[in-house]
C-alpha positions in Angstrom: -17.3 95.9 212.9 -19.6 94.8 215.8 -18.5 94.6 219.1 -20.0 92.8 222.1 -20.7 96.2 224.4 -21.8 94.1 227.3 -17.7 93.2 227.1 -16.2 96.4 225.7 -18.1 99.7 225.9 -15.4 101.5 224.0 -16.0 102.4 220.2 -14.8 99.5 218.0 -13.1 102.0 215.6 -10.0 104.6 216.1 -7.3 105.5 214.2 -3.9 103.4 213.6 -1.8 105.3 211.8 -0.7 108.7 211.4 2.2 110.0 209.3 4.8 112.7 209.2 7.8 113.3 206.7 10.7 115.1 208.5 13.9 116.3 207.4 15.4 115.4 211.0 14.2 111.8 211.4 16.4 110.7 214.9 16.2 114.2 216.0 12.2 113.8 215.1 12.0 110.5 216.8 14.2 111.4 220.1 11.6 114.4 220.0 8.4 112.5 220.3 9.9 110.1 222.9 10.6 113.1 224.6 6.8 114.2 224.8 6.2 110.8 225.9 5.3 108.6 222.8 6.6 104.7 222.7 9.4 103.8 220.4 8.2 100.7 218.4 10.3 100.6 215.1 13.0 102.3 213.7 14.8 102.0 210.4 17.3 104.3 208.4 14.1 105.9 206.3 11.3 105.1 209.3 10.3 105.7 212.9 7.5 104.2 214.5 5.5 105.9 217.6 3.2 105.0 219.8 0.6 106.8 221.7 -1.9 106.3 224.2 -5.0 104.0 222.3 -2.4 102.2 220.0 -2.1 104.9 217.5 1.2 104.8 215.9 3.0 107.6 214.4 5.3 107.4 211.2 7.8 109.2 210.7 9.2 108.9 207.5 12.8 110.5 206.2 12.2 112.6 203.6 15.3 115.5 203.2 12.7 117.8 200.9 10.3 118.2 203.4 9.1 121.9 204.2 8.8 123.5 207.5 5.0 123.1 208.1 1.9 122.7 210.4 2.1 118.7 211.6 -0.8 116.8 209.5 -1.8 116.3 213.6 -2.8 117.8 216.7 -2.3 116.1 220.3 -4.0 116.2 223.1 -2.8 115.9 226.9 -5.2 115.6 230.3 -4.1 118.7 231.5 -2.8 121.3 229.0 -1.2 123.7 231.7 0.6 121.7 233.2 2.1 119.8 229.6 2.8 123.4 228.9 5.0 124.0 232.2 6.7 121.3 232.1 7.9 121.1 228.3 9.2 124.7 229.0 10.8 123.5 232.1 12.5 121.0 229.9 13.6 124.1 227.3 11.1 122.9 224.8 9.7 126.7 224.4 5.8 125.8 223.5 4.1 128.9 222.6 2.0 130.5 225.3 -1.6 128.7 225.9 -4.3 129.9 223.7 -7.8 130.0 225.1 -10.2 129.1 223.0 -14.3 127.8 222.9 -13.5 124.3 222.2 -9.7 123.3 223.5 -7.3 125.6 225.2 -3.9 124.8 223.6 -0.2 125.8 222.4 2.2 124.7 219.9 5.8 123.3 219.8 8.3 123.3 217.2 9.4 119.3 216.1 13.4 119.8 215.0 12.1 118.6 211.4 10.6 121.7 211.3 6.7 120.5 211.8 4.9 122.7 214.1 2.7 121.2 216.6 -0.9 121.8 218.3 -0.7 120.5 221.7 -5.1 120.6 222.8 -6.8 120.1 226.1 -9.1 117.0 225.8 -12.1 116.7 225.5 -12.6 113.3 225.8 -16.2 111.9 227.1 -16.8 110.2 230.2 -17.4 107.0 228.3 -14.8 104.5 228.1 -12.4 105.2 224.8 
C-alpha cells in the first residue's frame, strides 16, 4: 500500500463501503440523494450511494429490519448551516448538540435508521 507522496499527499487508505438494511429501500435511496449522496446503482434488493472520497453506501432491502441507530455517522463542512437547511426542506433534524469533539444532530432515514449528522474535523492535510 505505498504511495508516491511526492504525487499524492493524501493517505492511500479510506473506506469503500458502508452498509445499511432498510425496510423503505426507494424511500431510503430518494432520502440520501436528498442529503446530497450520488446515485450509482440500483436494483429491486440494492441501492448504491456515493459520497464525497468514493465511499459508497449500500443499502440493502431487508422488510425485518428494526428501527435503529445507522451503523454510520456523517459529517458536513458546516454543521449549522446543514442543520438550517434540512429543516428548511421539512427534514426536522434534531436540535444541534454541542459537544468537545463534534457539534452535531440527527435525522430520521424513512427506513427508520436514525442518523448522526457531525461537524468535521478533517485536518488541513490533503484527504
Amino acid at each position: 500500500m505505498s504511495t508516491d507522496t511526492k504525487q499524492d499527499a493524501r493517505p492511500p487508505v479510506w473506506v469503500g463501503h458502508v452498509s445499511m438494511p432498510t425496510r423503505a429501500l426507494a424511500e431510503s435511496e430518494e432520502f440520501m440523494r436528498a442529503l446530497g449522496m450520488r446515485s450509482i446503482v440500483r436494483s429491486d434488493n440494492v441501492a448504491i450511494l456515493e459520497l464525497r472520497g468514493g465511499t459508497h453506501l449500500v443499502l440493502s432491502a431487508d422488510a425485518e429490519a428494526a428501527p435503529s441507530d445507522a451503523p454510520f455517522d456523517l459529517m458536513v463542512d458546516d454543521v449549522d448551516a446543514a442543520q438550517a437547511d434540512l429543516a428548511a426542506r421539512g427534514f426536522a433534524p434534531s436540535n444541534i448538540r454541542r459537544g468537545r469533539i463534534h457539534d452535531s444532530f440527527t435525522i430520521n432515514d424513512p427506513g427508520g435508521a436514525r442518523i448522526t449528522v457531525n461537524s468535521s474535523h478533517v485536518s488541513d492535510q490533503p484527504v
